[in-house]
N, C-alpha and C positions, 0 to 999 in steps of 0.2 A: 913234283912241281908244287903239288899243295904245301908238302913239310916247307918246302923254299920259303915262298909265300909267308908262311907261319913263322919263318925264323928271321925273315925281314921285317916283319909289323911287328916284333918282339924284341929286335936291334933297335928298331924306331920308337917305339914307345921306351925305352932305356933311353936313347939318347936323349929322348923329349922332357922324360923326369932330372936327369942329371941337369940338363940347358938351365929348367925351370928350379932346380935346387940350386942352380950355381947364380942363376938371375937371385934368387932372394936372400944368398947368401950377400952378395955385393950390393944389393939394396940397404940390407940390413947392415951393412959398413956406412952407413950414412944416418944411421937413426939414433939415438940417446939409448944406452943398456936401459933405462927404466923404463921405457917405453918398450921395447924388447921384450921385457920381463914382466911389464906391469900386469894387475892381477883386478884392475879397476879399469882404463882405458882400451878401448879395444882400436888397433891401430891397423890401414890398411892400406896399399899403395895399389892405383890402377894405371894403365896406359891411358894415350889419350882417346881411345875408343871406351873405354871405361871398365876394362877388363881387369880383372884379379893380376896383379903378379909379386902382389908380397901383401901376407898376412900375418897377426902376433899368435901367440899360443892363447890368447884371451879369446880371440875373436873366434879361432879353429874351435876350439871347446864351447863356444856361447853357442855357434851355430852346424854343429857335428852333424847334426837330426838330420840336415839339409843334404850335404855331400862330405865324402872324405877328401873332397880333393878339389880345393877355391880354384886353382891358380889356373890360370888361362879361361876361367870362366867369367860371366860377364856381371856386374856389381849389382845389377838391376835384379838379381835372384835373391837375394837380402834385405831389397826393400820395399815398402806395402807399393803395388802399383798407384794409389793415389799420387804418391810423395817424388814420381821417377821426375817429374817435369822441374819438380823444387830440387830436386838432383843436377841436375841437368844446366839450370840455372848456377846454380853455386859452382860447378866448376866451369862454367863460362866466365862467370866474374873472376875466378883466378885467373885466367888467360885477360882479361880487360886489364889487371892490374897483379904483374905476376911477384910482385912481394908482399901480397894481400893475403889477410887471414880471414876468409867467409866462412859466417854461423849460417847450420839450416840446423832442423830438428827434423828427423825422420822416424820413420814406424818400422818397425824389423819385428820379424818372424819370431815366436815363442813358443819351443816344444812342439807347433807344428804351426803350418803356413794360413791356417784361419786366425790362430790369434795373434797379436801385435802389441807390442809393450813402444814405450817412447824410448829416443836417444837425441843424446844435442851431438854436433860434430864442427867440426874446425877442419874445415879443408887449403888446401897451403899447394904451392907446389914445389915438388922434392929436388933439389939441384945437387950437381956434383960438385969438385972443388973447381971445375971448368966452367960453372956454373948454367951448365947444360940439363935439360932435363929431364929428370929420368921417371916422373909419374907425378900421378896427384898423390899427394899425402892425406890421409882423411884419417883424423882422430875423434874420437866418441866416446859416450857413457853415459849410461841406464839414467834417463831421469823422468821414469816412470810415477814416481811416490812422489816426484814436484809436481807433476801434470795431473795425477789423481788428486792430490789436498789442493790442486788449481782448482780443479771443476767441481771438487764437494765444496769450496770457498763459493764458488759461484752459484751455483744450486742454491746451498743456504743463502745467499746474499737476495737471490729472485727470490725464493721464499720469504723471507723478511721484507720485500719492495709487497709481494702480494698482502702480506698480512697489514702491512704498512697502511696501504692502500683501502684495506677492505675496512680498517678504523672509521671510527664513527668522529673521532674527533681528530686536529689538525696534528701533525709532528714534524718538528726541525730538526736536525741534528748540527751543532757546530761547531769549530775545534777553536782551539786555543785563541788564534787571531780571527776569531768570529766568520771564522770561512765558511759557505755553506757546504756541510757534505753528505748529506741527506733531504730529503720532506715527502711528504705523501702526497696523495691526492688534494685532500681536504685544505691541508695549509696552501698548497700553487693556487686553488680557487681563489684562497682566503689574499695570500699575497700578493703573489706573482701569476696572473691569470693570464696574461698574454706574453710571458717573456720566457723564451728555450732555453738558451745559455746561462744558466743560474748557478750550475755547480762549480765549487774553485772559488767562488768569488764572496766579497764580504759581504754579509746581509747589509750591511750599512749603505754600499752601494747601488744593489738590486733593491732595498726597501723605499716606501715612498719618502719623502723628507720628512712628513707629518709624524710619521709613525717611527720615525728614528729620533726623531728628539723628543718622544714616548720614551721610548724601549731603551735607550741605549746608557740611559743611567742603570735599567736595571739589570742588564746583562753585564756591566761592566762589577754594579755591586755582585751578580750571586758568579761572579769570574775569585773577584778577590775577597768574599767574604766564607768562600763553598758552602753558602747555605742555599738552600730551594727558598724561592719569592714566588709569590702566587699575587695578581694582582686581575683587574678587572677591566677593559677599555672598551668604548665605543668603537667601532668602526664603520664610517662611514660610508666608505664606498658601498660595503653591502648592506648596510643599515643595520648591525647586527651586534649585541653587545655580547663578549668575546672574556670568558676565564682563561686567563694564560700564567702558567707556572712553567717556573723555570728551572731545573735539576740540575749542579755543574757535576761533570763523569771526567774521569780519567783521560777524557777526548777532547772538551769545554764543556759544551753545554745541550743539554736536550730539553728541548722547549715543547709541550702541550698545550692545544688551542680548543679550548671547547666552547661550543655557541649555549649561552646561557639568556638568550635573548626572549625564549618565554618565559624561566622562572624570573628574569626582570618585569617581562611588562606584568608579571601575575603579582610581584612585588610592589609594581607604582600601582596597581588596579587595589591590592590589598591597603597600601597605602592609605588612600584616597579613601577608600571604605572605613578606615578604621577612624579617620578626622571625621567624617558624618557620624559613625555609630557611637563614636566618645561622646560628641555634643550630646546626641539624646540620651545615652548612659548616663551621663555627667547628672542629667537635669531627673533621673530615676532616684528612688529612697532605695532599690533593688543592688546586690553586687553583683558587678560582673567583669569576666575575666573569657579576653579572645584568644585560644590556646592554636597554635598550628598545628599540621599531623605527626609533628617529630614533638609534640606535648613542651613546647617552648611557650612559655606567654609573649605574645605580641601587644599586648595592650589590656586596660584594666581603670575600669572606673574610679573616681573618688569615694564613692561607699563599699567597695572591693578595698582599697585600700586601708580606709579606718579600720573595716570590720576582722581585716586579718590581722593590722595593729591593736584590735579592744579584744579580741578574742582569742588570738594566738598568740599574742609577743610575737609578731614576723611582720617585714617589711617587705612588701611588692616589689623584684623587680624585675623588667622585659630582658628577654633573652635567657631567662634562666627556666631548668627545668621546673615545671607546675606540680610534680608530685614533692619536690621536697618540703613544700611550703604547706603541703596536706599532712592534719593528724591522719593517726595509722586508720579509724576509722573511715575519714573521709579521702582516703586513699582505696581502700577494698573496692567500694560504691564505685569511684572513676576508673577501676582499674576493670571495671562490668561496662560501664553504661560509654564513657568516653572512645572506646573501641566499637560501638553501635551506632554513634552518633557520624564517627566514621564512613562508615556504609549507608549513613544518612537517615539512620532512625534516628526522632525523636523520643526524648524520655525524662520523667518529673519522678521525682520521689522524694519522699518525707524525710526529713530528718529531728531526733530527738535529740537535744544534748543539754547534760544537768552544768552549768559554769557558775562559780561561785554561789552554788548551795540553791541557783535558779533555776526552774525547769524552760529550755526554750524549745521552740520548732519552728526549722527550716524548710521551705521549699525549694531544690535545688534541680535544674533543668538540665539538658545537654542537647545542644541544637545543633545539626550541621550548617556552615556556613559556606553560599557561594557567592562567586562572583558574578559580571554582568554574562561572562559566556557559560554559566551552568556547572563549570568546574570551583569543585569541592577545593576549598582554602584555609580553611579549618574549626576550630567550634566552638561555640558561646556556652560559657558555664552559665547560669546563669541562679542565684544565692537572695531568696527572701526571707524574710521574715514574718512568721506565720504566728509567732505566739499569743497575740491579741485573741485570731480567729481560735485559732486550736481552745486556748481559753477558756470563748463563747460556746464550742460546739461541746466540752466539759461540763460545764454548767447548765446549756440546755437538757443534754444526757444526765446530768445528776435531777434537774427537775422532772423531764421526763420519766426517769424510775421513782422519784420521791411522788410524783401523780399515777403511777402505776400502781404503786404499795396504796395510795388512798385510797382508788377507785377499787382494788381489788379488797381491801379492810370493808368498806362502803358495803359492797355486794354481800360478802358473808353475813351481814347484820342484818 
């Protein structure tokens, strides 16, 4: 009775595999040889319950690990459970509209059923020449390494919004037709403080009106000249006077906003000091010369002036570095005392120098100078002339010893 038994469920699973070879053989009369054959596509046909009954040699081999034997079993063993419902979906829309060709992207099983790699698929449904149905047709392929350089794209791209962000000063970024496709934190305060929708659209549009017929000559020159323009503007709104340079890239243009609002007001305050301290300079016999901390002269008396034209052959002028205008002597001395004056020591020292066959002497100062809030703004050379006194104090010292020699002559006698 058992052998019976045994030699009937061994009749039956025979007839079951021939059924199931002879169904994929007559599927597979309906399908294109390269698809058959293909070594890239993996191609597979289910019932309308979603069961296996025809697969390619690509897809047997992709997913072997699984089972040696797809066919009558159910589709949903091939794909991440997250994805069965996105399944499920797409071939309902084949039956909504059945000459329809629905994309889904699914997760399939890799080497073993914890990992998952991506695939895209085109599901379709299969007809005969009766145009009867004989399955869904679902074609796919790996696009794993699009999905990976998706998400390392996106990472980097967050990463650069963070970094973006964490700037200290403002950034735009905009392409060819001034479309905005970037900015940070700093610039949305600076420009666009209350407005979402900003990306896509032309700064011209999103900008305030005031501030486009600013800008939009100079965007349009550093578009068609590719040079960087760096210029300087008020802004109002926030009160804030604003360095803004402009870069054209390969994309348009990338724009930098930096708030330069207190080396200005330290500029109108420097200003303003140096029209008072010129007047009483002016009205001094003393030279003087007001150096910033980058050793640029800002400004410089009329007896600074002569005295570097009677004594050096050199002309005064602001903005230009202070040591080149110094002999190499009265360079050494600045290149000590000017770096002290710095940190806000004051200091005086002597200077000798023989000019045409004369002996003179100098007293030459180094002051730090501030403004009204106590910040250091830079510093007063300040250049006398001693050689009268020096002179006197020669001559006394020569009577001095010539009354020494008497009174000690006097005494031995």
């Amino acid at each position: 009775m058992i052998l019976a038994l045994s030699s009937l469920a061994f009749y039956l699973l025979i007839v079951y595999a021939v059924e199931n070879y002879m169904q994929e053989l007559y599927i597979e009369k309906y399908l294109p040889s390269f698809l058959v054959n293909s070594k890239t596509y993996a191609v597979v046909v289910t019932d309308l319950e979603g069961f296996y009954t025809y697969v390619n040699s690509y897809f047997f081999d992709k997913f072997s690990f699984i089972t040696n034997h797809f066919i009558g079993l159910h589709s949903f063993l091939t794909i991440n459970p997250k994805d069965h419902e996105a399944c499920l979906h797409s071939v309902q829309q084949c039956f909504v509209n059945s000459n329809a060709v629905v994309k889904v992207a699914l997760r399939k099983p890799e080497n073993h059923l914890n990992d998952f790699y991506w695939t895209s698929w085109e599901f379709s449904l299969l007809k005969d020449e009766n145009q009867d149905i004989l399955g869904v047709l679902c074609i796919g392929h790996d696009i794993t390494e699009t999905e990976l350089a998706s998400k390392r794209a996106l990472e980097f791209s967050q990463k650069v919004e963070t970094i973006l962000d964490k700037m200290s000063d403002g950034f735009i970024q905009l392409d060819q037709e001034l479309k905005l496709l970037k900015t940070n934190k700093v610039a949305r305060d600076i420009f666009f403080p209350n407005q979402i929708e900003i990306y896509g659209n032309c700064i011209l549009d999103i900008l305030n009106k005031d501030l486009v017929s600013k800008y939009l000559a100079q965007f349009k020159n550093a578009l068609h000249s590719n040079i960087s323009l760096a210029f300087e503007d008020f802004h109002e709104e926030t009160n804030h006077w604003l360095n803004i340079v402009i870069h054209p890239t390969s994309e348009g243009l990338s724009v930098f906003i930096r708030d330069v609002s207190q080396e200005k007001i330290s500029q109108i305050e420097l200003s303003k000091s140096e029209y008072k301290l010129k007047a009483i300079l002016d009205s001094t016999t003393d030279g003087n010369l007001l150096i910033n901390p980058e050793m640029k002269i800002i400004s410089f008396n009329k007896t600074a002036l002569n005295d570097f034209h009677f004594y050096y052959n050199s002309e005064l002028k602001e903005q230009l570095d202070v040591r080149t205008f110094l002999p190499e002597e009265n360079r050494k001395l600045f290149d000590i005392y000017f770096p002290l004056a710095l940190k806000g020591q004051k200091s005086t020292v002597e200077l000798e120098k023989e000019i045409d066959g004369k002996k003179l002497w100098f007293e030459v100062s180094y002051l730090p100078v501030y403004n009204a809030n106590s910040q250091l703004i830079g510093v007063s050379k300040n250049t006398r002339d001693i050689t009268v006194r020096k002179l006197e104090e020669i001559k006394i010292i020569k009577q001095m010893k010539l009354l020494g020699l008497l009174l000690g002559s006097n005494l031995m006698n």
